[in-house]
C-alpha positions in Angstrom: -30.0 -12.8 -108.0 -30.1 -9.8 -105.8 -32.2 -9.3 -103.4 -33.0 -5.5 -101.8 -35.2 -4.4 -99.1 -36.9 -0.9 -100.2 -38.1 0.1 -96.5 -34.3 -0.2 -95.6 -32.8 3.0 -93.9 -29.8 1.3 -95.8 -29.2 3.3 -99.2 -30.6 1.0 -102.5 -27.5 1.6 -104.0 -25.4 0.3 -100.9 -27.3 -2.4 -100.5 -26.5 -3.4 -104.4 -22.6 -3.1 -103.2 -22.6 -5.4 -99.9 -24.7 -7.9 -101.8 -22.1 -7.8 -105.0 -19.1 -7.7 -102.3 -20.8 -10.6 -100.7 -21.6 -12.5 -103.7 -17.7 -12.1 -104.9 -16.3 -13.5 -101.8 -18.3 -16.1 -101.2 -17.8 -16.6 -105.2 -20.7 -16.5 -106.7 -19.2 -14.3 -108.7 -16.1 -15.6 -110.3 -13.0 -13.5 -111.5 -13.4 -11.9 -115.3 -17.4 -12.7 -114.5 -19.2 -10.1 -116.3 -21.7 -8.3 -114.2 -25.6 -7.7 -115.4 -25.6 -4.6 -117.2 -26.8 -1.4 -115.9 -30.3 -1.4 -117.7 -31.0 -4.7 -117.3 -30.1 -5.0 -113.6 -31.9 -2.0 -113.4 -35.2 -3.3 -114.9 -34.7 -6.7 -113.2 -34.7 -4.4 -109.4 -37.4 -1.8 -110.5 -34.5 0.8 -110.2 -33.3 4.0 -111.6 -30.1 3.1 -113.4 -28.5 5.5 -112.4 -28.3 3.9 -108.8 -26.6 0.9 -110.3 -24.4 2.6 -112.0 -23.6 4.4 -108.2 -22.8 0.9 -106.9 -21.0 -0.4 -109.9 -18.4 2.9 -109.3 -18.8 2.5 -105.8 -17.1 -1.2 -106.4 -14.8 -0.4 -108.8 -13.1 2.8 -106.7 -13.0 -0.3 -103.9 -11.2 -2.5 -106.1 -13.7 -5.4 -106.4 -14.5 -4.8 -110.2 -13.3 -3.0 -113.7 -14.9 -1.7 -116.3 -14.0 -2.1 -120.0 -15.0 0.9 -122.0 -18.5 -0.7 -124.1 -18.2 -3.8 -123.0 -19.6 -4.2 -119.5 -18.3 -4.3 -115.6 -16.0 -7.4 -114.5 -15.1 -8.8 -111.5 -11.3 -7.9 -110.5 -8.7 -10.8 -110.2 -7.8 -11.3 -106.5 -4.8 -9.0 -106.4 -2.3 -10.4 -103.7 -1.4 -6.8 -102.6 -4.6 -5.6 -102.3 -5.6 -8.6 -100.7 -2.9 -8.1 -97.8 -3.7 -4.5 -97.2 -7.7 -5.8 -96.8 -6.6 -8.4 -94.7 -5.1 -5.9 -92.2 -7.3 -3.7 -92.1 -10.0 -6.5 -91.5 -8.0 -7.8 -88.5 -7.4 -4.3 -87.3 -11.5 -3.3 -87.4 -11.8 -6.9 -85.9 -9.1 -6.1 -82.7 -11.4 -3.2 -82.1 -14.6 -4.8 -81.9 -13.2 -7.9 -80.3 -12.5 -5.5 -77.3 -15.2 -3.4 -76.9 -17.3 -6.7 -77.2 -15.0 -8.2 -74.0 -15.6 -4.3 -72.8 -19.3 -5.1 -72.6 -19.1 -9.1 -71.1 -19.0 -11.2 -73.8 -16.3 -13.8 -72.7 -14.0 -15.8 -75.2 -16.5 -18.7 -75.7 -19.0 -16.8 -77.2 -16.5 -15.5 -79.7 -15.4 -18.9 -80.2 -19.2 -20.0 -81.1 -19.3 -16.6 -83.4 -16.2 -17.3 -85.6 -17.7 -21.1 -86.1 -20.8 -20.1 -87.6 -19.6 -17.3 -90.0 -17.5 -20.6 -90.6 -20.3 -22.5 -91.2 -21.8 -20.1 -93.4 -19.3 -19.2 -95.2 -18.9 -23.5 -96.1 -16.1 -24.0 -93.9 -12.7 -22.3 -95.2 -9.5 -22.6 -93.6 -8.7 -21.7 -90.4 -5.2 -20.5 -90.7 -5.6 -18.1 -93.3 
């Protein structure tokens, strides 16, 4: 289910966030999904659980999941004002890379190509979101 490189400079615990982040938006994860549970995530990965339990706050304070008091961590209901406010900051970090990346020659057709495969990847989509 999740997979973590060890070697990484990348902190184990987030790693365990941009794979859970990844898995919700591409959903994997569905919303109300319960998450694996801190010990057995933790003895799936080989982990201390207390670096699951890191990442599991870590998405929860970013809104991605809630937690119900002895009962597990959920995934959080696309909320359409948190949603908005991502969106725009999104296209804001993407303004400022878009123009250091013209900054340092790439021309429009490569960004063209770029925005096609995360496409791809990400099974298509719509394009006027």
């Amino acid at each position: 289910m999740f997979e973590l490189d060890l070697r990484s400079r990348i902190p184990i615990y987030e790693q365990l966030v941009e794979r859970i982040k990844e898995m919700i938006i591409t959903e994997l994860l569905k919303s109300d999904e319960q998450l694996p549970s801190v010990r057995s995530l933790a003895q799936q990965l080989t982990i201390n659980p207390n670096t699951i339990q890191k990442a599991y706050r870590e998405l929860e304070k970013q809104g991605y999941v809630y937690t119900v008091q002895g009962r597990g961590n959920f995934v959080s209901p696309v909320m359409e004002k948190m949603q908005k406010e991502k969106k725009e900051e999104l296209r804001q970090q993407l303004k400022k890379l878009m123009a250091e990346a013209f900054y340092l020659g790439m021309d429009p057709g490569d960004m063209h190509q770029m925005i096609d495969e995360v496409m791809e990847q990400q099974g298509g989509g719509e394009k006027n979101d």
